[in-house]
C-alpha positions as CSV (number, residue, x, y, z in Angstrom):
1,X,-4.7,3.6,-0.6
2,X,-7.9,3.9,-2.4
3,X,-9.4,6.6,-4.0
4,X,-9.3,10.2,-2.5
5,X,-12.9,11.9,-2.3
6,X,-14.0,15.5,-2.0
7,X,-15.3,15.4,0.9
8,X,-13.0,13.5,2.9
9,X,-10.9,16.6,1.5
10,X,-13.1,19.1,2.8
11,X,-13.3,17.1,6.4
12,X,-9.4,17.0,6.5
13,X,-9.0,21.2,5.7
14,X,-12.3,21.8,8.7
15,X,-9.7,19.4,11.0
16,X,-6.7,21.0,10.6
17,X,-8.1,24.7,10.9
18,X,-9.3,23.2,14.2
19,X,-5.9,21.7,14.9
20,X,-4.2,25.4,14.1
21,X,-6.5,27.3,15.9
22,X,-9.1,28.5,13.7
23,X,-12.4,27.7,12.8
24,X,-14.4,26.7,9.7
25,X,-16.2,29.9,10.0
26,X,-13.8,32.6,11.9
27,X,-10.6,33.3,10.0
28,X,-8.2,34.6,12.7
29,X,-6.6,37.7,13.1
30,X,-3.2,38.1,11.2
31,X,-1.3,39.1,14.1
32,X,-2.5,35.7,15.7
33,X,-1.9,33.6,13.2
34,X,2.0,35.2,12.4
35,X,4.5,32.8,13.0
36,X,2.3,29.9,14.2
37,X,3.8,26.8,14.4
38,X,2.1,23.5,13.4
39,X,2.8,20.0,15.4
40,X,2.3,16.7,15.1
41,X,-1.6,15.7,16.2
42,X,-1.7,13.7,19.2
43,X,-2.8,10.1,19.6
44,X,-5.9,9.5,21.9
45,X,-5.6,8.0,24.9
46,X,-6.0,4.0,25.2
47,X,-9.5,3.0,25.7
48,X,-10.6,1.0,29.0
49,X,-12.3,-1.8,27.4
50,X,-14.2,-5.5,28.5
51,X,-12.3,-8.8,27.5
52,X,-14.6,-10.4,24.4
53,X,-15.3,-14.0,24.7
54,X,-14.2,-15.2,21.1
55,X,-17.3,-17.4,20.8
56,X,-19.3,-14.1,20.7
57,X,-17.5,-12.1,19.3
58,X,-19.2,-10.7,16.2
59,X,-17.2,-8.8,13.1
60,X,-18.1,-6.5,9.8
61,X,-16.2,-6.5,6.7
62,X,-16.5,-4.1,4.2
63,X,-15.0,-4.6,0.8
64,X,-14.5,-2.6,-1.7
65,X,-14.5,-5.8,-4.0
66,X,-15.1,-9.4,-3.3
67,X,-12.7,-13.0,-3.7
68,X,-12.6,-12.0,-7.3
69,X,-9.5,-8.5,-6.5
70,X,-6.4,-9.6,-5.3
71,X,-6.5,-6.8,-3.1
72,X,-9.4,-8.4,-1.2
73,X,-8.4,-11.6,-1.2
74,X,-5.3,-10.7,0.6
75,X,-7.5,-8.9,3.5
76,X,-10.3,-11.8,3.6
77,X,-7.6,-14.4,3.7
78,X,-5.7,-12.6,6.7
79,X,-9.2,-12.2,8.4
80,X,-10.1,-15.6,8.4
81,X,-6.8,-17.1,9.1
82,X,-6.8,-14.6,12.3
83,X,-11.0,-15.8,13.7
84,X,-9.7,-19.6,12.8
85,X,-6.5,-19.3,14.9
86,X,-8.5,-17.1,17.5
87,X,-11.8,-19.4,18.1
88,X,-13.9,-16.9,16.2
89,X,-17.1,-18.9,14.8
90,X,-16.9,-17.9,10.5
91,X,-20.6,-17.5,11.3
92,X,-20.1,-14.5,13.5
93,X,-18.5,-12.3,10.5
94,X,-21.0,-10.5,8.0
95,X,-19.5,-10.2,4.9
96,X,-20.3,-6.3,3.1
97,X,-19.1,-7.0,-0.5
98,X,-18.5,-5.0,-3.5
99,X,-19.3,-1.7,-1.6
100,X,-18.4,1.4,-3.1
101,X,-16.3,4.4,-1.9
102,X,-20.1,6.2,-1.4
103,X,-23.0,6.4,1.2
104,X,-23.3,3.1,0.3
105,X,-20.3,2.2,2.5
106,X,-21.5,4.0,5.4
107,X,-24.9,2.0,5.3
108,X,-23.0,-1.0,4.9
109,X,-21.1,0.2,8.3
110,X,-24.3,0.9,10.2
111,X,-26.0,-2.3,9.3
112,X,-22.8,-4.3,11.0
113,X,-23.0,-2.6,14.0
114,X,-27.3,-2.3,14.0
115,X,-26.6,-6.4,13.6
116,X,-24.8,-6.7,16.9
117,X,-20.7,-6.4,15.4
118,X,-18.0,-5.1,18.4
119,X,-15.8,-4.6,15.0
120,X,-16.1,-3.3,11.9
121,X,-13.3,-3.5,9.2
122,X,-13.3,-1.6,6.0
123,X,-10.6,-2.2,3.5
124,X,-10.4,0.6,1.1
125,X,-9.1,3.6,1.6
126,X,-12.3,5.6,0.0
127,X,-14.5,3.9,3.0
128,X,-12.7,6.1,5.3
129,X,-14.7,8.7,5.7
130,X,-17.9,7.2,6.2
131,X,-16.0,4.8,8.4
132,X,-15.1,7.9,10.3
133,X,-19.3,8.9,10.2
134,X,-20.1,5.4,11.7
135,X,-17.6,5.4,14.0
136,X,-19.0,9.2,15.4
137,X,-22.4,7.4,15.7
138,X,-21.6,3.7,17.6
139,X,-19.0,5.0,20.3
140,X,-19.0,1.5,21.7
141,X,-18.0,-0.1,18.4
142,X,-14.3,-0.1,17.0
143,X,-14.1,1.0,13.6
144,X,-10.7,-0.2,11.4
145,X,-10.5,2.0,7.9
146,X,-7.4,0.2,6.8
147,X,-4.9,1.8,4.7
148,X,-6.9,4.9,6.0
149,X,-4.9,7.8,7.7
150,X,-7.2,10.2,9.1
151,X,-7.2,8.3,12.6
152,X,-4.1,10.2,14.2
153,X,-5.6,13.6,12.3
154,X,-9.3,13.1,13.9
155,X,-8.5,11.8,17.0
156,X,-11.8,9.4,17.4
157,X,-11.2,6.5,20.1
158,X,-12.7,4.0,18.2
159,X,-11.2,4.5,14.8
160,X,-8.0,2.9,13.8
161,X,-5.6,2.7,10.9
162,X,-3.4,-0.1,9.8
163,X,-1.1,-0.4,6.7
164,X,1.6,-2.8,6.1
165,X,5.1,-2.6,4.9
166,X,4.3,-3.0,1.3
167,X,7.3,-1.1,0.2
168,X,9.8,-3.7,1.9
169,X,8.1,-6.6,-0.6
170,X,7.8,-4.4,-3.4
171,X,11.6,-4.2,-2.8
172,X,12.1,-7.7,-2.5
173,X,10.0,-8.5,-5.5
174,X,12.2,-6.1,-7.3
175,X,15.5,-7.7,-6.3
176,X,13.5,-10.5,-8.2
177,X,13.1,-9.1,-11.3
178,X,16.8,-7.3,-10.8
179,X,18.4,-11.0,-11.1
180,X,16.5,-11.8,-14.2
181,X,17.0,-8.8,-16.3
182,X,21.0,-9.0,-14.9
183,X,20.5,-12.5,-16.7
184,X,18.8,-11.3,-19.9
185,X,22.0,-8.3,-20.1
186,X,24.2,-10.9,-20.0
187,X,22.8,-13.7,-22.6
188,X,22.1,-11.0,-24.9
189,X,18.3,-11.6,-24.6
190,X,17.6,-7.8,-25.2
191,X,17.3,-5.9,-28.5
192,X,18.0,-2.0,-28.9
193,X,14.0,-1.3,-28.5
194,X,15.1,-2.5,-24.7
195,X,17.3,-0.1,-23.9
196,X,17.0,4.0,-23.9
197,X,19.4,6.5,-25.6
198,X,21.4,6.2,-22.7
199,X,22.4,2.6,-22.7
200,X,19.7,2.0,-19.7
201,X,17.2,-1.3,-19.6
202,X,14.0,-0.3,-19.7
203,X,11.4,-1.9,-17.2
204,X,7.2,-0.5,-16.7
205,X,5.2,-0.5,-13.9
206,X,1.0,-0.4,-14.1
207,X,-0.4,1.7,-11.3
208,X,-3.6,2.8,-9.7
209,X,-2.9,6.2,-9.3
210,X,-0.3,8.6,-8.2
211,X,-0.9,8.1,-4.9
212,X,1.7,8.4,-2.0
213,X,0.9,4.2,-1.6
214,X,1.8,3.8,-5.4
215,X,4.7,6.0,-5.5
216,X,6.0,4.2,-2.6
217,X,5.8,1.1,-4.2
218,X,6.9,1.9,-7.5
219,X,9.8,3.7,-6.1
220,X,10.9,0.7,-3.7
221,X,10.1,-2.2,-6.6
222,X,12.8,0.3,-8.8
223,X,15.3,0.2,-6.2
224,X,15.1,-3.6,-5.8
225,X,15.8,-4.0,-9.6
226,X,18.8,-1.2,-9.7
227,X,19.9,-3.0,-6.5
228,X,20.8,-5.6,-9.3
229,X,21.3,-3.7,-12.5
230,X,22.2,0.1,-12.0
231,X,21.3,1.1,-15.4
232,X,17.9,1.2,-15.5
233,X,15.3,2.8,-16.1
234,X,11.5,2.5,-15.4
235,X,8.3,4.1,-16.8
236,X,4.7,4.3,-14.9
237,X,1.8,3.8,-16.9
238,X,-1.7,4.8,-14.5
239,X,-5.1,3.5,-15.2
240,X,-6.6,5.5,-12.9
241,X,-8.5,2.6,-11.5
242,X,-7.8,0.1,-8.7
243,X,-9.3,-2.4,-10.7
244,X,-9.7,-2.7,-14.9
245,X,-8.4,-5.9,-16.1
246,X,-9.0,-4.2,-19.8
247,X,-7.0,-1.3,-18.7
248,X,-4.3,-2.8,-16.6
249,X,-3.9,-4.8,-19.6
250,X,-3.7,-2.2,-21.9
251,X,-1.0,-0.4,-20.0
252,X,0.9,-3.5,-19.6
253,X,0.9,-3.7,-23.4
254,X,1.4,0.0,-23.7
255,X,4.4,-0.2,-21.7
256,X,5.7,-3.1,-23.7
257,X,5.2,-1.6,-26.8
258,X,7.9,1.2,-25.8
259,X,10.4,-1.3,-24.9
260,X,10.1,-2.7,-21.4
261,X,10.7,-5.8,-21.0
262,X,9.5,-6.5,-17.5
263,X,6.3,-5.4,-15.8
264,X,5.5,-5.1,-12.6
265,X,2.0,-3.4,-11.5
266,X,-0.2,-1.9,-8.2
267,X,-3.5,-2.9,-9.6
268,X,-5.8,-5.3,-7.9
269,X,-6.9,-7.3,-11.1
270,X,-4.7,-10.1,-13.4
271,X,-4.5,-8.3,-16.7
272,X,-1.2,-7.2,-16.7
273,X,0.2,-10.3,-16.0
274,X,-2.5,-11.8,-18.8
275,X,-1.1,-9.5,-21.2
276,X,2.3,-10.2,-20.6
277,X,1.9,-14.2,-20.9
278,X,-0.2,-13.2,-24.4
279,X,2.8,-11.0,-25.7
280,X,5.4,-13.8,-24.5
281,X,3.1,-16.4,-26.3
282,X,3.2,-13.9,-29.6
283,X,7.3,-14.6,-29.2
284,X,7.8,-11.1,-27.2
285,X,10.7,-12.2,-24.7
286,X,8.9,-10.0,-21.7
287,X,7.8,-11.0,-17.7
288,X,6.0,-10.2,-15.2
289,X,6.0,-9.6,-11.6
290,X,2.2,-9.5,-10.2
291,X,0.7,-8.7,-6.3
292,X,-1.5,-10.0,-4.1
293,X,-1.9,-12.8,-5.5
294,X,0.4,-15.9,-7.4
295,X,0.3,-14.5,-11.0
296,X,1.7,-18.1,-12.5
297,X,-2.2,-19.0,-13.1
298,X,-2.4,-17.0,-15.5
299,X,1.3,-16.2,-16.8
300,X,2.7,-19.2,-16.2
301,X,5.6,-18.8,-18.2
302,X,6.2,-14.9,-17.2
303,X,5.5,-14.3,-13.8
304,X,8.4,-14.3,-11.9
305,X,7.2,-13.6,-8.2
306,X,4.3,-11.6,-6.8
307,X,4.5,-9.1,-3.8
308,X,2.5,-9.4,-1.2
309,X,0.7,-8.7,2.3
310,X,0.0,-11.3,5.2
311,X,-2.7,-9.3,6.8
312,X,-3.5,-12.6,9.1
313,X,-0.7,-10.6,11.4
314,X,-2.6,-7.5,11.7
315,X,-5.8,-8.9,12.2
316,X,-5.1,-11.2,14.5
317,X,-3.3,-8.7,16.8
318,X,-6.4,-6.1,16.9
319,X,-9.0,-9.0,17.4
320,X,-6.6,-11.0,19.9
321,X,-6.2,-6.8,21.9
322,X,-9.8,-6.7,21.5
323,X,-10.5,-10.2,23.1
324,X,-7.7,-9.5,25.9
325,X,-9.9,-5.9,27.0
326,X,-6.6,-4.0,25.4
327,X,-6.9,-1.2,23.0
328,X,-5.4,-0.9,19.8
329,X,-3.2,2.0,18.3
330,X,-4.7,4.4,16.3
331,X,-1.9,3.6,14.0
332,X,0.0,0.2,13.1
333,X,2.4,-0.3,10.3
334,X,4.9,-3.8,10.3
335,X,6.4,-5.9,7.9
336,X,9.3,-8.0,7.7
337,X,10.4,-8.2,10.9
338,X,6.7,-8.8,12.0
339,X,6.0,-11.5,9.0
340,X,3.4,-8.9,7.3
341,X,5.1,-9.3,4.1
342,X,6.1,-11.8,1.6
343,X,6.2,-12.6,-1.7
344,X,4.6,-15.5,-3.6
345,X,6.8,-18.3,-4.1
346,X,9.6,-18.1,-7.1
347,X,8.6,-19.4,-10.4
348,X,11.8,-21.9,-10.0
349,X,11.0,-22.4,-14.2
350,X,12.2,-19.3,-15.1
351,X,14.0,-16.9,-12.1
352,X,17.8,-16.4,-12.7
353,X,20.4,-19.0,-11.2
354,X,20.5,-17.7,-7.4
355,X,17.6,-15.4,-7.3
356,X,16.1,-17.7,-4.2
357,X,19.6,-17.3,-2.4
358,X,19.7,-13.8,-2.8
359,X,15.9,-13.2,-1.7
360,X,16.7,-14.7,1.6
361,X,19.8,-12.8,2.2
362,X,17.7,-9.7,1.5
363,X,14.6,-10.5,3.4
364,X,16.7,-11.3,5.9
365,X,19.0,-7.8,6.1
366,X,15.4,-5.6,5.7
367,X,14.2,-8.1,8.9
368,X,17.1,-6.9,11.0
369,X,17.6,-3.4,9.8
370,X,21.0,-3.8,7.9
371,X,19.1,-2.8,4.9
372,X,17.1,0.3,4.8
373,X,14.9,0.4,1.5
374,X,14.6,4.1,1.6
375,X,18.4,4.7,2.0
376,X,18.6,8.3,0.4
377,X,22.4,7.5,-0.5
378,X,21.0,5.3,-3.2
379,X,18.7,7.6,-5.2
380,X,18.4,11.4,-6.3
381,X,16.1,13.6,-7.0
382,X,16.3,16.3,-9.6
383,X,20.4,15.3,-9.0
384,X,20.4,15.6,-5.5
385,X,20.1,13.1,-2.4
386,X,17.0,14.3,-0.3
387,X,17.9,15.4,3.1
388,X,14.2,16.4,4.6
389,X,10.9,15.3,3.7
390,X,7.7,16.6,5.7
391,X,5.4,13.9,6.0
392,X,2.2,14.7,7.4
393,X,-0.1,17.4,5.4
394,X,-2.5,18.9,8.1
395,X,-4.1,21.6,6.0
396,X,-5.7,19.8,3.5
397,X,-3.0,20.9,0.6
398,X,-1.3,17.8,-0.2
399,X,2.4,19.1,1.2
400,X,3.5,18.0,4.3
401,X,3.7,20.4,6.8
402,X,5.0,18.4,9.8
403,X,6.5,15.2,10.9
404,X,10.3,15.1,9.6
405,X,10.3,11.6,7.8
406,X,14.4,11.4,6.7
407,X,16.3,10.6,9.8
408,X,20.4,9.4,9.9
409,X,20.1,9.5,5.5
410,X,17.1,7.2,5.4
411,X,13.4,8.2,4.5
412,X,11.5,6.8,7.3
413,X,8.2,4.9,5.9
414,X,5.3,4.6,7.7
415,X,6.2,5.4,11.1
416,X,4.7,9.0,11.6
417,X,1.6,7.1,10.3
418,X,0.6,3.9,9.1
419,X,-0.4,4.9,5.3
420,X,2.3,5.3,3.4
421,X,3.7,9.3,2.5
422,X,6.4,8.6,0.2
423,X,5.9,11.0,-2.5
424,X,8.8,11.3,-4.0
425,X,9.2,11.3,-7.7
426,X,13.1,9.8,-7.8
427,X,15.8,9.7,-11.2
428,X,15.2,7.3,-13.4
429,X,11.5,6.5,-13.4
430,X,9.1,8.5,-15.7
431,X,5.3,8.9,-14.9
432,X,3.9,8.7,-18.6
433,X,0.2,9.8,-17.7
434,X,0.1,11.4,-14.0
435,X,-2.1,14.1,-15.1
C-alpha cells in the first residue's frame, strides 16, 4: 500500500458520512443518529459490457517507479506476461512511468484514456484517488488502483481493486530464514550481541511505513521464522519511504548494529540486501531475505530467498473478463492456491540442510488450507490471543468499525477487501521508529 494522502482522507470521511446517513454539510440530529448501526458497503452491480477483440485492445499503466523498483517490476512483468499469453500487441500498452502520488497521476490517467485505452492500471496505492477522479470522468473506461481499497467504499462501476496474498509468501519466506537461524543456534554461529536479555535471537525487518500492508507482512514473515525457532524476537526499523536505497540501507545496518542477524525488509529498492552482503564481507556473520525481486545479485552470499508476487495471475484474469464482455470484482485478493505468490528460488549455497523440503510442505498446507498464517492460537497480543478484529474503518478514523475479520480462531486476511487490514502489533516484535 503506498502512501496515504490528505485528501484521499478527507474523500474517505465525506463517503462514509454519506454511507451513515449524514452529509458533509448537515450534522444530524442526536436522536437520529443514537444507536445507528454501521454495515458493510455494498458491491456494485456487475457491469454489462462488449467482448474486446485482444488485437485492439488498448491499456495504461501508471507507475509509481519504473524497471529500476522491485515493486514495479513485479507489476510490469505480470502485465506483460498476461497481453503475451492473451494476444495483446506490447504496442497497444502506454507505459506512465515514474508518476507521483499527485495531480500528476491523474493527468497521466486522463491522457491513457484521451489516447484511446479501455483500461487503465495504476500501481501505487497514492494513485488511488486520482484514479478514483478519472474513473468519475471516463465512465466507459475501467479503472484498476491496485493495492487501492476505496472501490468497495465508493462504489464506482468502473474502479477496481486488487491485492495479492503477500502475507502467505512473507510467511513462507520466513520459514526460510526460520531453518537458517535454527542452523546458526545450533552450530553456535551466534554471539551474546545476538540474543536479548531473555535468551531470544534477534532478527530486523526494514519497512516502508506502518501501514496495515507492512504490518501484515512483518507480522506473517515473524511467524514463519518462530514457526522454526520460538524464541525470537524481531525489531522494525521504518524509512518512511517506499523507495531509499541510502535509507533502506541504513536501517538494514541500524538493525544490525543492535544485534540481528537476519534481515528481511518491505522496501522496493536493494539496499538492504547491499548492506547486508557489505557487513558479511566486513566478516559480520548476517543474511538477508529481500522481495520482489532475486536479491543474490547483489548479496550473493547473504540472500537467502526473496518474497514475492506473480501479478501475471491477476492481470490476466481482469484483461481475459474484459476480453470475454465479463466484469470484474470490485475487489480480488488470491495467492497460493491461485499461484499469485512465490518466492524466488533458494540460494541452495547457503539455506539450511532441508529448507527446500520444508518450503514445499508449507506451500503446499497454506495452498490447501491446513495451514492458516493468521492462526490467533500462535500469537498474543499485550498477553492475550485476539478473538475480534473490525476490519473495515468507514469513518475516516483509522479503527475499524465493521466487517468482523477473526472467524473459527483465525484472522481472516484480505477477504472483506482486497488490501490488506492486519494491524495488529503482536508479542515479540518491536517497532523502533513508528512515530
Amino acid at each position: 500500500m503506498k502512501k496515504l494522502l490528505a485528501l484521499l482522507l478527507a474523500l474517505m470521511m465525506v463517503l462514509s458520512l454519506a454511507a451513515c446517513g449524514g452529509s458533509g454539510s448537515e450534522e444530524p440530529a442526536a436522536d437520529e443518529d443514537a444507536g445507528q448501526t454501521m454495515e458493510m458497503p455494498t458491491p456494485p452491480e456487475p457491469r454489462d459490457l462488449e467482448p474486446i477483440d485482444p488485437a485492439q485492445l488498448k491499456i495504461g499503466m501508471v507507475c509509481i517507479g519504473d524497471d529500476n523498483s522491485g515493486y514495479d517490476v513485479a507489476h510490469l512483468t505480470g502485465l506483460r506476461a498476461a497481453c503475451e499469453a492473451l494476444g495483446v500487441p506490447a504496442e497497444n500498452i502506454i507505459y506512465k512511468y515514474n508518476t507521483p502520488e499527485t495531480e500528476m497521476a491523474y493527468d497521466a490517467c486522463v491522457d491513457c484514456a484521451e489516447q484511446g485505452c479501455q483500461v487503465i492500471f495504476t500501481d501505487s496505492y497514492g494513485h488511488q484517488e486520482h484514479t478514483l477522479r478519472a474513473a468519475q470522468e471516463y465512465p466507459d473506461v475501467t479503472f484498476f488502483a491496485m493495492t487501492g481499497d476505496q472501490g468497495l467504499m465508493v462504489g464506482l462501476p468502473n474502479l477496481k481493486n486488487a491485492f495479492n496474498h503477500t502475507f502467505e509468501s512473507r510467511y513462507v519466506s520466513g520459514v526460510v530464514a526460520g531453518m537458517k537461524l535454527a542452523e546458526m543456534i545450533a552450530n553456535g554461529e551466534l554471539t551474546d550481541a545476538n540474543y536479548d536479555e531473555n535468551g531470544n535471537a534477534k532478527i530486523g525487518y526494514v519497512g516502508a511505513y506502518p501501514y496495515a500492508e507492512v504490518v501484515s507482512g512483518y507480522t506473517a514473515f515473524y511467524l514463519g521464522v518462530r514457526s522454526i525457532v520460538e524464541n525470537v524476537v524481531m525489531d522494525v526499523q521504518y524509512t518512511n519511504s517506499w523507495f531509499d536505497q541510502t535509507g533502506e540501507g541504513a536501517a538494514a545496518e541500524a538493525l544490525m548494529s543492535n544485534g540481528c542477524c537476519i534481515i528481511s525488509q518491505h522496501a522496493d529498492s536493494t539496499g538492504a540486501p547491499s548492506a547486508v552482503q557489505a557487513a558479511h564481507e566486513a566478516g559480520s556473520n548476517v543474511y538477508c531475505v529481500g522481495y520482489n525481486i532475486d536479491m543474490r545479485s547483489v548479496a550473493p552470499d547473504t540472500a537467502l530467498t526473496s518474497a514475492a508476487n506473480d501479478w501475471s495471475v491477476y492481470y490476466t484474469f481482469a484483461l481475459q473478463s474484459l476480453i470475454n464482455g465479463e466484469d470484474v470484482n470490485v475487489d480480488w485478493s488470491a495467492g497460493y492456491a491461485e499461484g499469485a505468490n512465490k518466492i524466488f528460488p533458494l540460494n541452495e549455497s547457503i539455506v539450511a540442510e532441508g529448507t527446500a523440503e520444508k518450503v514445499a510442505e508449507v506451500e503446499a498446507a497454506i495452498a490447501d488450507g491446513s495451514l492458516q498464517v493468521f492462526d490467533c492460537s500462535t500469537f498474543t497480543v499485550g498477553g492475550e490471543h485476539p478473538t475480534s478484529f473490525l476490519a473495515i474503518d468507514l469513518d475516516g478514523d483509522f479503527n475499524g468499525d465493521v466487517g468482523e475479520a477473526i472467524v473459527d480462531g483465525v484472522f481472516q486476511e484480505s477477504t472483506l477487501r482486497s488490501a490488506p487490514y492486519f494491524s495488529l502489533r503482536i508479542d515479540g516484535i518491536t517497532e523502533l521508529n513508528a512515530g
